[in-house]
C-alpha positions as semicolon CSV with decimal commas, in nm:
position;residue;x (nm);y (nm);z (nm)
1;X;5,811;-3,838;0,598
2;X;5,717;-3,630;0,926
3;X;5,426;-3,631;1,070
4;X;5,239;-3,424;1,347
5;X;5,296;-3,645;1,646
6;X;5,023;-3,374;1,847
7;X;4,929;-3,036;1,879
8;X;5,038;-2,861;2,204
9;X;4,779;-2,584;2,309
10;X;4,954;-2,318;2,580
11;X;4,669;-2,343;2,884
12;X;4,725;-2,113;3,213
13;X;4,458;-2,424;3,388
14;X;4,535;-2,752;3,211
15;X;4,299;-2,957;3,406
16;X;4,003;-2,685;3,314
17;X;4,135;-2,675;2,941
18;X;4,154;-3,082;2,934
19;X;3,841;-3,116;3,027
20;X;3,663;-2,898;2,791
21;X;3,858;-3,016;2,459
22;X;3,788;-3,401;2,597
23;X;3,408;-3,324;2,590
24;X;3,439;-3,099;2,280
25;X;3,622;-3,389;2,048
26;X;3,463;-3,696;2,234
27;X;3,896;-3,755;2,354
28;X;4,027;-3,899;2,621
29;X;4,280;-3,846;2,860
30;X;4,651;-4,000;2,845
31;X;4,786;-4,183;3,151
32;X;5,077;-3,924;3,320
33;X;5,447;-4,010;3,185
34;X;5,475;-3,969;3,583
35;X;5,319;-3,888;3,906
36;X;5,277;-3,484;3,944
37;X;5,310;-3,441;3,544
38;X;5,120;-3,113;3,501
39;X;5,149;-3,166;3,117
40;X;4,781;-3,281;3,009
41;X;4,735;-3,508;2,676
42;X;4,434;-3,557;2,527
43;X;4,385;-3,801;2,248
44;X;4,107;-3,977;1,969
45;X;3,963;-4,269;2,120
46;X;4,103;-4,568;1,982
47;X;4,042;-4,634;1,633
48;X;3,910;-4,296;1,632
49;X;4,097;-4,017;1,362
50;X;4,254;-3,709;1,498
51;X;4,581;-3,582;1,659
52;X;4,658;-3,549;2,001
53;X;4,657;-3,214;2,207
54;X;4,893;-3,128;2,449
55;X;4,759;-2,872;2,734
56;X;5,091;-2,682;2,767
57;X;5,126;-2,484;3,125
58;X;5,181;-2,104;2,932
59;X;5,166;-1,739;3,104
60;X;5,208;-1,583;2,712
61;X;4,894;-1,349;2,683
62;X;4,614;-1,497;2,446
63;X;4,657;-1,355;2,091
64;X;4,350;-1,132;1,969
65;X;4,442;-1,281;1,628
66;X;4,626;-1,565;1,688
67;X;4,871;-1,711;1,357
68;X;4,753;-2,110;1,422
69;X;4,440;-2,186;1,564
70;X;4,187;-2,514;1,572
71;X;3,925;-2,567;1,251
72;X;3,663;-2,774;1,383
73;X;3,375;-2,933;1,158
74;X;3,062;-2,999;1,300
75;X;2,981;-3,287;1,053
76;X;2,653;-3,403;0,961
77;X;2,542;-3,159;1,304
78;X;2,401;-2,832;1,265
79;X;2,663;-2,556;1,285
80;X;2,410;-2,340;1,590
81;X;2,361;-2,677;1,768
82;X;2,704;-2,815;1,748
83;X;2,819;-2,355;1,857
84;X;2,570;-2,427;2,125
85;X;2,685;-2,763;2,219
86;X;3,059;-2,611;2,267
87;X;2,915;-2,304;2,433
88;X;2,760;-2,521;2,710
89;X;3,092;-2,707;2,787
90;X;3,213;-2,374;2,815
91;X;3,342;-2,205;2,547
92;X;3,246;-1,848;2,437
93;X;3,183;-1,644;2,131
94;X;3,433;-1,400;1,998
95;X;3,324;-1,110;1,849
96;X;3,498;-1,137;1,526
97;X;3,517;-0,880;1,280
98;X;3,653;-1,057;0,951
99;X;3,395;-1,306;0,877
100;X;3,346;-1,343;0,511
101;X;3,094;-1,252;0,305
102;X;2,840;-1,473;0,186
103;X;2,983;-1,750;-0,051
104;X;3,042;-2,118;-0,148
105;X;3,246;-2,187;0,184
106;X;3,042;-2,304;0,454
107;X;2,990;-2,056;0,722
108;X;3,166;-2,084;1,016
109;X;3,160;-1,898;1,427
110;X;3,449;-1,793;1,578
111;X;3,466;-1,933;1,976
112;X;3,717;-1,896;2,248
113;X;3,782;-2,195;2,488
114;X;3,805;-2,194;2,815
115;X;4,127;-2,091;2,803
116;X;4,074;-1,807;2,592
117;X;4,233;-2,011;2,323
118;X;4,023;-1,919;1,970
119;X;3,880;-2,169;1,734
120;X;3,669;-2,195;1,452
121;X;3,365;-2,428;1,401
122;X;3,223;-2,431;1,070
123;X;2,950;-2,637;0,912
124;X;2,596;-2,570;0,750
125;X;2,270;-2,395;0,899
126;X;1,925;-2,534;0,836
127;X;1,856;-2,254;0,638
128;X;2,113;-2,385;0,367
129;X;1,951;-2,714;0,389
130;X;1,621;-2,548;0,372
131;X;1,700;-2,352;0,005
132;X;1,882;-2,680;-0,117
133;X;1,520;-2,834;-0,099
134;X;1,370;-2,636;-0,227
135;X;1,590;-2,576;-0,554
């Protein structure tokens, strides 16, 4: 069966884009294949889940709406203080006109990285928590 072996983002500033996606998904860096590789590979700690993410050297214009883009979940976090969390590393919000309308699917922010590169981060708010209680 195939498998995704990694995920190759195009980057114009690999070293820039590795570093914020390492802090982002707790990854680390892969050794070069050789001295002056400008290809960047981050990966999941070991015996960590997750794919590895190529930083591919692109001069392609960043897509306004782009056809595959990263779904991050911010887990058991707060989805404002895991946005703000990614916002500090560097990343910034998109103004995104087709959020949803209120409904069973957890909400979720629309960010660009440092690249430009958007992604999604969903999760829940407090205020969910907050009306689960008090159901």
């Amino acid at each position: 069966m195939t498998v995704i072996a990694q995920i190759s983002l195009g980057v114009a500033d690999a070293e820039r884009a590795g570093r914020f996606w390492c802090r982002a998904l707790n990854y680390v860096r892969r050794a070069p294949r050789y001295s002056g590789d400008e290809w960047i590979v981050i990966e999941p700690r070991p015996g960590d889940p997750g794919a590895p993410i190529a930083m591919d050297l692109s001069e392609s214009p960043i897509q306004e709406q782009p056809r595959i883009h990263f779904d991050l979940d911010a887990g058991e976090v707060e989805l404002d203080v895991e946005v703000q969390r990614l916002v500090s590393l560097g990343a910034k919000h998109v103004d995104w006109p087709h959020y949803p309308e209120p409904s069973d699917e957890p909400p979720f922010v629309v960010l660009a990285d440092t690249e430009g590169n958007r992604f999604c981060v969903s999760g829940r708010r407090l205020l969910e928590k907050d009306d689960e209680l008090a159901a």
